[in-house]
C-alpha positions in Angstrom: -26.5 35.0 -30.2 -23.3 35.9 -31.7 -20.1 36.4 -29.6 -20.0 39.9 -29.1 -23.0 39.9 -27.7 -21.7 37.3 -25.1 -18.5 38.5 -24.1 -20.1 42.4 -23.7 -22.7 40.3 -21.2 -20.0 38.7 -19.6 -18.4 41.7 -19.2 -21.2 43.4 -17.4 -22.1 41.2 -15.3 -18.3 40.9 -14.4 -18.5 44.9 -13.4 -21.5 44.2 -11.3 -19.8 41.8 -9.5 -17.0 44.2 -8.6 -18.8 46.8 -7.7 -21.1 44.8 -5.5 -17.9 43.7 -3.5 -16.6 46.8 -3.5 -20.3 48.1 -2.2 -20.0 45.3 0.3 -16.6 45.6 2.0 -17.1 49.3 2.2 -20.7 48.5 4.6 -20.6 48.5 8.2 -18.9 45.9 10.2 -21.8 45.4 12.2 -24.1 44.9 9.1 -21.2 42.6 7.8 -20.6 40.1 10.6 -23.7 38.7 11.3 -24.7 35.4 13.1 -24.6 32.5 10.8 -28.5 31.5 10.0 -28.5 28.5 12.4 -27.5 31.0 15.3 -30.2 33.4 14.4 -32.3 30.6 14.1 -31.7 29.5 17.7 -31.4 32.7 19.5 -32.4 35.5 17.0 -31.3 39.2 17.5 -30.4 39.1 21.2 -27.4 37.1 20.8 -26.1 40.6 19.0 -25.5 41.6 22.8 -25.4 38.5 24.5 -22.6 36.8 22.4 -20.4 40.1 24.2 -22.1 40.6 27.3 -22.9 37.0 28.6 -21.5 34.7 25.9 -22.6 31.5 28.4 -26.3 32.0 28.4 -25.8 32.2 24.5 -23.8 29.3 24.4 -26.4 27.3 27.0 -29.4 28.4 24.9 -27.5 27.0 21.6 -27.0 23.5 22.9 -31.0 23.6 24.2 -33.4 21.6 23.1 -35.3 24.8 23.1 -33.4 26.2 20.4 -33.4 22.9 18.5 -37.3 23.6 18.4 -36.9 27.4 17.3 -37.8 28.8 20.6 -36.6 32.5 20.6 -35.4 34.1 23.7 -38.4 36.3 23.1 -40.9 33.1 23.5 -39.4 32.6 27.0 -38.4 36.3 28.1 -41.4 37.8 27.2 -44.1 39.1 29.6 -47.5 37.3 30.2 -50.1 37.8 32.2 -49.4 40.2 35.3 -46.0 40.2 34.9 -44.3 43.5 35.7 -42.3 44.0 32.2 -39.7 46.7 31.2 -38.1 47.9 28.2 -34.8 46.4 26.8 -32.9 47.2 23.6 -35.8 47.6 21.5 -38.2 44.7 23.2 -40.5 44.5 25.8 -39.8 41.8 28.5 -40.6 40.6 31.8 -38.4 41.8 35.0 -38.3 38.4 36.7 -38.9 34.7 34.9 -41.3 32.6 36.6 -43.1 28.9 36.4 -45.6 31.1 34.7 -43.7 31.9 31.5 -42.8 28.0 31.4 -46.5 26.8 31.6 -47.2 28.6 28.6 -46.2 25.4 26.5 -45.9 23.1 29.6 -48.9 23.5 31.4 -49.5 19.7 32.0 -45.9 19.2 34.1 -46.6 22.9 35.9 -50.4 21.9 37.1 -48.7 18.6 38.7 -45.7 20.7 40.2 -48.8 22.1 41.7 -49.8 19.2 43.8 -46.5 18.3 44.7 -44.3 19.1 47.7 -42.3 21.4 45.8 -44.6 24.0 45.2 -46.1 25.7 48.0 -45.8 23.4 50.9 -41.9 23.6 50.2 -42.1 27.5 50.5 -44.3 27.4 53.6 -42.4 24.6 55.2 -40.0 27.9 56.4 -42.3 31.1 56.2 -45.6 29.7 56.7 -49.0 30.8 55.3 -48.4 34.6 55.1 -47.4 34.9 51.4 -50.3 32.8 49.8 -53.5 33.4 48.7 -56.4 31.6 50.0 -56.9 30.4 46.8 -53.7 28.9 46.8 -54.1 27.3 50.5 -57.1 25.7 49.6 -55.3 23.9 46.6 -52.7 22.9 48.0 -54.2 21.9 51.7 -56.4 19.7 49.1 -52.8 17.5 48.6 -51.0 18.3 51.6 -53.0 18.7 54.9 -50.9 21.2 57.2 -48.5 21.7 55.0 -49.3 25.3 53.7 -52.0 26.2 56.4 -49.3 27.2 59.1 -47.5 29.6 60.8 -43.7 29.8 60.2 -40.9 27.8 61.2 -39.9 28.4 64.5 -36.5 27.1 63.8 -36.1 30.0 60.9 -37.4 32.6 63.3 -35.0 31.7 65.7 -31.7 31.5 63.7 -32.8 34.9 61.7 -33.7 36.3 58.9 -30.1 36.2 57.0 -29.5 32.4 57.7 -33.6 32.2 56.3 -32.8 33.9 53.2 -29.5 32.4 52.4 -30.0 29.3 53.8 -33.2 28.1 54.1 -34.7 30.1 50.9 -31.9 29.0 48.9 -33.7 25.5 48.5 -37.5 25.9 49.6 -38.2 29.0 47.3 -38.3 26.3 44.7 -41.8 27.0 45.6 -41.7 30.6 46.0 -45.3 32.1 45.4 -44.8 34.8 43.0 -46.4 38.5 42.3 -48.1 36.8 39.0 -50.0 34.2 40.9 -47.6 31.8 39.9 -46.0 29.5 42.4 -42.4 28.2 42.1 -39.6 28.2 39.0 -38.9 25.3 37.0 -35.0 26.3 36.6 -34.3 25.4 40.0 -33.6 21.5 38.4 -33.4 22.1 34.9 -31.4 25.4 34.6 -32.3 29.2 32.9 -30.7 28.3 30.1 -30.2 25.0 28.9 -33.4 23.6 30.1 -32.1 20.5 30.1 -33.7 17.3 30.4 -30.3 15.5 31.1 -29.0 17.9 34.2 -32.9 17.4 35.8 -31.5 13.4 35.8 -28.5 13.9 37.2 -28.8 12.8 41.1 -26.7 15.7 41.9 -28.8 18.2 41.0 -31.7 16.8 43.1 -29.1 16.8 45.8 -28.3 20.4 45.7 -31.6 20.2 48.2 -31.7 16.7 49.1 -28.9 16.4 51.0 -27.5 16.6 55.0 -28.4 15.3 58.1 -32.6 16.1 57.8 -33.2 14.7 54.5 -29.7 12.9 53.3 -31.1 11.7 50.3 -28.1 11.8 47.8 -25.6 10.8 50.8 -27.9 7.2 51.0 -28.0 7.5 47.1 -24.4 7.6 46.6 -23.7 4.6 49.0 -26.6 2.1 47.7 -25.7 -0.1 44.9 -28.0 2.4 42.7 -25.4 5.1 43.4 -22.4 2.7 42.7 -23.6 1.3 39.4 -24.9 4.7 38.2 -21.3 6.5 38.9 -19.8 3.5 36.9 -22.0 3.4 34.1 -23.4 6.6 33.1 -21.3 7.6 30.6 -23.3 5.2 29.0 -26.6 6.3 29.4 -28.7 8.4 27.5 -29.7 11.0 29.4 -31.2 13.4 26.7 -33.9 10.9 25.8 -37.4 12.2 25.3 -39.3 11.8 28.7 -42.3 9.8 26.8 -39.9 7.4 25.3 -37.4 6.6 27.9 -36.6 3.2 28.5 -34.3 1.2 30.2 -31.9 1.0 27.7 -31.7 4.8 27.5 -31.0 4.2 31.5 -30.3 0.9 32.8 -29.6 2.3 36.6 -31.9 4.1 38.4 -31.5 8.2 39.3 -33.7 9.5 41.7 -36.1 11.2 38.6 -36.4 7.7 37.2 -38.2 6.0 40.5 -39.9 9.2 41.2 -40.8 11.0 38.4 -39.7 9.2 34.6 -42.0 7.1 32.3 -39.6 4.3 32.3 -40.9 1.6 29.7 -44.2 3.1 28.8 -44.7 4.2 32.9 -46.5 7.6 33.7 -44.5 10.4 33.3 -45.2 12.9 36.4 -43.9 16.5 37.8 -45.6 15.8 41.0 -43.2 14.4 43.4 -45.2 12.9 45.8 -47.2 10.8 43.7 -45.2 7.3 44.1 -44.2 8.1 47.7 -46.4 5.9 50.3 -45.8 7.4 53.6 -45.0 10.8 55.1 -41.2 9.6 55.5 -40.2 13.5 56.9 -42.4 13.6 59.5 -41.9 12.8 62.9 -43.9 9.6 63.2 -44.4 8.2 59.4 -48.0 7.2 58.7 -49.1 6.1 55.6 -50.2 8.8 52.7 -54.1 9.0 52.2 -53.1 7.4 48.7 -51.0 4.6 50.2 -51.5 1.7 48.0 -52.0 3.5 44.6 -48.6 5.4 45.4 -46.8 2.1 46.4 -48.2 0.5 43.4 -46.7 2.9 40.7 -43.5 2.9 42.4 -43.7 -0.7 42.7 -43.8 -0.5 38.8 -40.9 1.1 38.6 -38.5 -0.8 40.5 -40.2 -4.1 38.4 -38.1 -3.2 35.5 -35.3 -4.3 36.9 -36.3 -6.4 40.0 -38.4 -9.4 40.3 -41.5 -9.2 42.4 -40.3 -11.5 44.9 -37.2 -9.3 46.0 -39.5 -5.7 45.4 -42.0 -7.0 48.0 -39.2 -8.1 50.4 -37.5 -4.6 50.0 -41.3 -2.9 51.0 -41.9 -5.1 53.8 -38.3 -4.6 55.6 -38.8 -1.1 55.2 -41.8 -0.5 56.1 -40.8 -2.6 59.2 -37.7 -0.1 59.7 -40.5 2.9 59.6 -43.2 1.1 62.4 -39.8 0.4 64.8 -38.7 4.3 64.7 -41.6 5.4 64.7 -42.2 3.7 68.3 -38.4 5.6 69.4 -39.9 8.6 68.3 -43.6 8.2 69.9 -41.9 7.5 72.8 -39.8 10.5 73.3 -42.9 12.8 72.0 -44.8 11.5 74.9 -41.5 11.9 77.4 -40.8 15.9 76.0 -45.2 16.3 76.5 -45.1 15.0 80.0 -42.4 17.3 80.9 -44.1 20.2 79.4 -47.3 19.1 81.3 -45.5 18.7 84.3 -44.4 22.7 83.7 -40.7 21.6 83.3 -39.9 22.7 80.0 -41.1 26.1 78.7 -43.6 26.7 75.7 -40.8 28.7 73.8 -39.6 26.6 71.3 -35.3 26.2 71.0 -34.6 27.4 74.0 -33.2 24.7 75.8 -30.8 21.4 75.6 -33.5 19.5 75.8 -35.2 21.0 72.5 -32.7 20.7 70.1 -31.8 17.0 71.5 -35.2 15.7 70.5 -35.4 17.8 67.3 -32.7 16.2 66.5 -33.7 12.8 67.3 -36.5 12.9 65.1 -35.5 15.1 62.6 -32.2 14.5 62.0 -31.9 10.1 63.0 -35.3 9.3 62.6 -35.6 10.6 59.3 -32.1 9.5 58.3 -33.3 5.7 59.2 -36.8 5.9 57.1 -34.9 7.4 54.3 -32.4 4.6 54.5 -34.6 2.0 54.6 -36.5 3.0 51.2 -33.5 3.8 49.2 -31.2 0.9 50.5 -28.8 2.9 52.3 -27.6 0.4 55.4 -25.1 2.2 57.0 -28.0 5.4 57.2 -30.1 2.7 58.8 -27.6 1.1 61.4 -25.0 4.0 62.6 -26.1 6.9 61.0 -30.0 6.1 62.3 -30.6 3.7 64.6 -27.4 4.0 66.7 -28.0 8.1 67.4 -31.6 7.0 68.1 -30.4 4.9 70.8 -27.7 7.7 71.8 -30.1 10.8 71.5 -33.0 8.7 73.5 -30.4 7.7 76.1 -29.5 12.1 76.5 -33.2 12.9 77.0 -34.2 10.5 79.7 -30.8 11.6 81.2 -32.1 15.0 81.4 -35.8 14.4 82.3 -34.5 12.3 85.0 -32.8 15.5 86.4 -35.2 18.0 86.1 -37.6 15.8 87.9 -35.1 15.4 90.5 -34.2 19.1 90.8 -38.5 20.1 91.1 -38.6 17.3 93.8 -36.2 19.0 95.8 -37.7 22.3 95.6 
């Protein structure tokens, strides 16, 4: 090919090269700046709005593991199955999110949500039976005996429906029961957005809920040595790891997902939070679960990653101890508060007298506070913050069934 030939080429292709940047920079900005192809990637055409309107969520869903996988916003925001949906710039989604739209790719950890405490016996813990199916009674009465099957708390009714909904709801609709048949939302401990693996781990997040003086779960947590070591060393911990794989040197100190729910080591991995809990610590006298043994087993297992057998078995044995002596407290006052209703002393209206909330709180509040203490090595919630209003409360009630006995002899 002689020269002419390639400089007129050259040439040519020089003038293309013009005019396509000239072409270019004369285009719309909004065809110009577009997402770079890992950001499309991750979050596809709705970050064109999002980035402007909510820049968070878009930021959230970046750092997801979701979007790691190539999950669009799409996969998750989509409609299934008798979902209400509505138009939205050009796609069709659903108006409200729930554990539904997650079980489409996690159906395993949604069907043991199911049978845990979380799902419907948390919801009807508050509002009772009214807003389930009998479908979803049976299931979950199956698991939890009472726990669905019952009218609503008369403690809600009584302090109204505003303190209900922001209060009460604003933990226990973690098992909502929703208008597609579904029951609860899985972004109540792992977030809308960064579905995160890591913030699920963290004890504060379970303590959003698990906290005050009826369940003081990450109060005890914070003052055992679990909650000491954790604070110190967890800047060290690998908190992202792959639930199948964790092990304990991804997390050397227990969080409260580890002993109840993670596959520490090769353990079962579980979405059902009940399954390595022996007795019915949150009721008023503890008994054991129907699945005692197993559950005490596999939680057993757990703490033997780090604890010898000797010193596991000594922890179980003074707490379960701890359980039988508040336990008697509590059967004690029950059959004090029964007598006195049988004796037509105390209405049938519930929380509407001293008397009432004194033994409510007895066993709610101290009894509970003890149990809870006892399993998750809490002393001070087993001596003063347990045992020593047990004393105090019992010592208030006899006070006052001593008087109204004395004021009906004398009438």
């Amino acid at each position: 090919m002689s020269f002419k030939y390639i400089f007129i080429s050259v040439i040519i292709a020089t003038v293309l090269v013009v005019v396509v940047i000239m072409f270019h920079t004369n285009r719309p900005q909004v065809e110009i700046h577009q997402p770079s192809a890992d950001f499309v990637r991750a979050t596809g055409k709705c970050a064109t709005c999002h980035r402007r309107e909510t820049a968070a969520v878009v930021h959230q869903f970046e750092s997801s593991q979701h979007a790691k996988n190539g999950v669009s916003c799409l996969d998750c925001h989509r409609g299934v199955d008798n979902q209400e949906t509505k138009p939205h710039s050009g796609f069709t989604i659903a108006k409200e999110l729930t554990a539904k739209n997650c079980s489409g790719c996690h159906s395993t950890e949604y069907q043991q949500f199911l049978r845990s405490r979380h799902a419907a016996p948390a919801w009807a813990a508050v509002a009772g039976a009214k807003d389930f199916t009998a479908e979803q009674i049976a299931f979950s009465e199956k698991y939890h005996k009472g726990a669905v099957d019952r009218p609503a708390n008369p403690l809600a009714i009584a302090e109204g429906e505003s303190a209900t909904l922001v209060g009460c709801m604003g933990c226990h609709d973690i098992g909502k029961p929703n208008k597609d048949g579904s029951i609860g939302t899985c972004t109540d401990c792992h977030s809308r957005h960064n579905t995160s693996v890591a913030l699920a781990r963290q004890p504060e997040t379970c303590g959003q809920c698990h906290m005050g003086p009826d369940h003081s779960q990450i109060e005890i947590y914070n003052e055992s040595k679990h909650g000491v070591l954790y604070n110190a060393q967890k800047a060290h911990m690998n908190l992202n790891a792959d639930p199948k794989k964790l092990t304990t040197k991804d997390m050397s100190v227990p969080t409260c997902v580890t002993c109840h729910l993670s596959g520490l080591d090769g353990l079962n991995v579980t979405h059902d939070t009940t399954e390595r809990l022996s007795y019915w610590l949150f009721a008023a006298v503890s008994e054991k679960r129907p699945t005692y043994q197993q559950a005490q087993d596999a939680m057993k297992d757990v703490c033997l990653k780090c604890h010898a057998r000797s010193q596991v078995d000594t922890f179980y044995t003074e707490a379960e101890d701890v359980v039988a002596d508040t336990n008697k407290v509590i059967s004690e006052a029950q059959t004090l508060m029964q007598s006195l209703h049988e004796e037509g002393l105390l209405t049938e209206t519930p929380f509407d007298e001293p008397i009432d909330f004194l033994f409510f709180d007895l066993w709610h509040y101290y009894g509970r506070t003890a149990k809870h203490g006892a399993f998750m090595g809490g002393a001070d919630f087993v001596q003063w913050h347990g045992n020593y209003e047990l004393l105090h409360k019992t010592a208030e009630i006899e006070k006052i069934a001593k008087e109204l006995r004395s004021k009906s002899a004398k009438q």
